[in-house]
C-alpha positions as CSV (number, residue, x, y, z in Angstrom):
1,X,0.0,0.0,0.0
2,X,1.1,3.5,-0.5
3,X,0.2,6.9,0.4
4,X,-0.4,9.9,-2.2
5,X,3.0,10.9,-1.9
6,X,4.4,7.7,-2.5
7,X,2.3,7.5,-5.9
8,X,3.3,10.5,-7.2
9,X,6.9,9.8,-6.6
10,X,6.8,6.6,-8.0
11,X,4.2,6.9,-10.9
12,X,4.1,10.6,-11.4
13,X,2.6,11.0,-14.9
14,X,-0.2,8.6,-13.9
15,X,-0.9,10.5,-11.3
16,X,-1.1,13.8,-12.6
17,X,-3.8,12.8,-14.9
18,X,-5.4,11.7,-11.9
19,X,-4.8,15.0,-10.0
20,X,-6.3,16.5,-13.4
21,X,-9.5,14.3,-13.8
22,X,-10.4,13.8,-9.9
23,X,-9.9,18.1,-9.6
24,X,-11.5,19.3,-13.0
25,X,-14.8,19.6,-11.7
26,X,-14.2,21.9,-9.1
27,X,-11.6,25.1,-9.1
28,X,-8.6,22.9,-7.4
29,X,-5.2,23.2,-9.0
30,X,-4.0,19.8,-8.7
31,X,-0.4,20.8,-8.8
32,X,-0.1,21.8,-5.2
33,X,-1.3,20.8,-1.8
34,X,-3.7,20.7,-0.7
35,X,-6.7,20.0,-3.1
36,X,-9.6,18.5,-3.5
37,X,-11.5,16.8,-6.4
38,X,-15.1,14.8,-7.0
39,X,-14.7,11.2,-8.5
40,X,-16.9,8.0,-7.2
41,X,-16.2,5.7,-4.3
42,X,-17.4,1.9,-5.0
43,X,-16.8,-0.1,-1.6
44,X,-18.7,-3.1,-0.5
45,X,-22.2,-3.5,1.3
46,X,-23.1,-6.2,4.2
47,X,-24.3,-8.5,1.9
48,X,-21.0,-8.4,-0.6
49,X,-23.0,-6.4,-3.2
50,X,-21.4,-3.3,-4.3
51,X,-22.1,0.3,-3.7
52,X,-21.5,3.2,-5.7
53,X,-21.3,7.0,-4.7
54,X,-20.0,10.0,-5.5
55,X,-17.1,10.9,-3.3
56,X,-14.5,14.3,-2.7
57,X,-11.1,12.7,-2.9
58,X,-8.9,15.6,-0.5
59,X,-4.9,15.7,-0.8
60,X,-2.9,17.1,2.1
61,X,-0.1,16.2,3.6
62,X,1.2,13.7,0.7
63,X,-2.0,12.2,1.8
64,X,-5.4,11.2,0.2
65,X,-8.5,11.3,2.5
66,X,-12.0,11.1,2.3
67,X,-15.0,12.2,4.6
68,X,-17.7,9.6,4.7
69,X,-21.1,9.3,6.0
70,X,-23.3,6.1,5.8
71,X,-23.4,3.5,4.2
72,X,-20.0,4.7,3.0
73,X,-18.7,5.3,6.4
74,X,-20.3,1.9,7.4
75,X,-18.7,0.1,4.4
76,X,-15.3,1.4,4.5
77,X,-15.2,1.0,8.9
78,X,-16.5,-2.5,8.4
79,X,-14.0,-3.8,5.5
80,X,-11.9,-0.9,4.0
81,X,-11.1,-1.8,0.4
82,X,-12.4,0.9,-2.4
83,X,-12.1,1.7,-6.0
84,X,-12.2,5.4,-6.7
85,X,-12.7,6.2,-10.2
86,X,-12.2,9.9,-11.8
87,X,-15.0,11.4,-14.6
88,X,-14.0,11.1,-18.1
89,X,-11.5,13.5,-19.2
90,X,-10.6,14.9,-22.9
91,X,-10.4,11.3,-25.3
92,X,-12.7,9.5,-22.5
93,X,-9.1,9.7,-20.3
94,X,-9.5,7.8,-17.5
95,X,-8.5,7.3,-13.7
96,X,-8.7,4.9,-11.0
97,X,-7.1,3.5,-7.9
98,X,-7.8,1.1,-5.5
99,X,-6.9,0.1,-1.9
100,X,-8.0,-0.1,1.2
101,X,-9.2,2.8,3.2
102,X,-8.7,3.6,7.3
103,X,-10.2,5.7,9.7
104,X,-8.1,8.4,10.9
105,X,-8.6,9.9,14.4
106,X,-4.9,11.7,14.5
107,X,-5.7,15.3,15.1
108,X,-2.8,16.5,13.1
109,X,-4.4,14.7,9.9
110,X,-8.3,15.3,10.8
111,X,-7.4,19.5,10.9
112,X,-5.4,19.2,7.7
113,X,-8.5,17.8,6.1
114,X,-11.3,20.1,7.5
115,X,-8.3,23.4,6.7
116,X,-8.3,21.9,2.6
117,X,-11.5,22.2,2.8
118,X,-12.9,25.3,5.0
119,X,-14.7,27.7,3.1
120,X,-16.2,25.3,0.7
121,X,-19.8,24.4,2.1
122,X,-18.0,20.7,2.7
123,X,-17.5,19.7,6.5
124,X,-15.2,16.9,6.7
125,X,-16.2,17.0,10.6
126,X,-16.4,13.7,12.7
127,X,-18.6,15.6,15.1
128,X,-21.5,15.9,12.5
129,X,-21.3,12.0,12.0
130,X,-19.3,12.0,9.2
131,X,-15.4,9.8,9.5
132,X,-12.6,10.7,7.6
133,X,-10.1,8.0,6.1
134,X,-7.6,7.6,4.5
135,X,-6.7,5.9,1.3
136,X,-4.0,4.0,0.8
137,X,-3.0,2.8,-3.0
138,X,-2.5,-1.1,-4.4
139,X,-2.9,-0.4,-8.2
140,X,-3.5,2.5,-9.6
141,X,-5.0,2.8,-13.7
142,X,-5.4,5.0,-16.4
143,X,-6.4,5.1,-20.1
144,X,-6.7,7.4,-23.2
145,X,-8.9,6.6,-26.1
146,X,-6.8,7.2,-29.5
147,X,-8.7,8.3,-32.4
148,X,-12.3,8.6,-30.7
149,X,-15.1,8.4,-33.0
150,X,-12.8,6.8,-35.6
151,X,-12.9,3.3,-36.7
152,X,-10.1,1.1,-34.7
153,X,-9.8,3.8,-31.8
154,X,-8.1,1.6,-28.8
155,X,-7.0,1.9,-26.1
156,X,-3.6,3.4,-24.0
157,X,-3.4,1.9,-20.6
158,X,-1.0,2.2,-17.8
159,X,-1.1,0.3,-14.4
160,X,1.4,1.0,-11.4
161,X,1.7,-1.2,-8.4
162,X,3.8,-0.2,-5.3
């Protein structure tokens, strides 16, 4: 597993283009820290049957968090793993990662959170209900469409591993 930081050292044109796609739907510049994006969360019910929802991926502190309340909160307390997926950039670009996600209680990271993202109408606050967590990168994807709209467009694809 690896952090943000780690991912960006290690893979760092894969993840810019995720910086770009999670960030391009709100006024974030992905370049510096921190920032914050909109992408969807899938993590895994009770009963094993998925659940999708939109999310707001934050970066701070090399980190990547996000502020849940149920069932994502339930989901990701009760068996962690995730796959967060961007929207569709320029050429249908895509970006996903997945992991596993964990609570964070450490005040240090909690007020870096709800400081990335004061002023914006979101609350990252555990005292409203909602958790924050962190996560934490296995495999991180993403693809271009060449010649979209054209007969054989394909696909580019990249995957990183720590």
């Amino acid at each position: 597993m690896a952090t943000w930081a780690e991912f960006v050292e290690q893979a760092p044109d894969i993840a810019a283009r995720g910086a770009v796609l999670l960030s391009a739907p709100t006024d974030a510049d992905a370049s510096e820290e921190p920032w914050f994006g909109i992408g969807f969360i899938a993590t895994i019910n009770p009963d094993g049957t998925p659940h999708l929802s939109p999310v707001c991926p934050i970066v701070t502190q090399g980190r990547m968090f996000v502020a849940a309340v149920p069932p994502k909160r339930d989901n990701l307390e009760r068996n962690g793993r995730f796959v967060l997926h961007a929207f569709l950039g320029a050429n249908d670009a895509e970006f996903q990662i997945r992991g596993r996600a964990k609570r964070v209680d450490f005040p240090p990271y909690v007020e870096a959170v709800k400081e990335a993202v004061s002023g914006t109408g979101m609350l990252a606050d555990p005292e409203s209900g909602e958790r924050i967590f962190e996560l934490s990168i296995d495999l991180a994807q993403d693809a271009w469409w060449v010649d979209v709209g054209k007969p054989g467009t394909y696909a580019e694809r990249r995957t990183w591993k720590p």
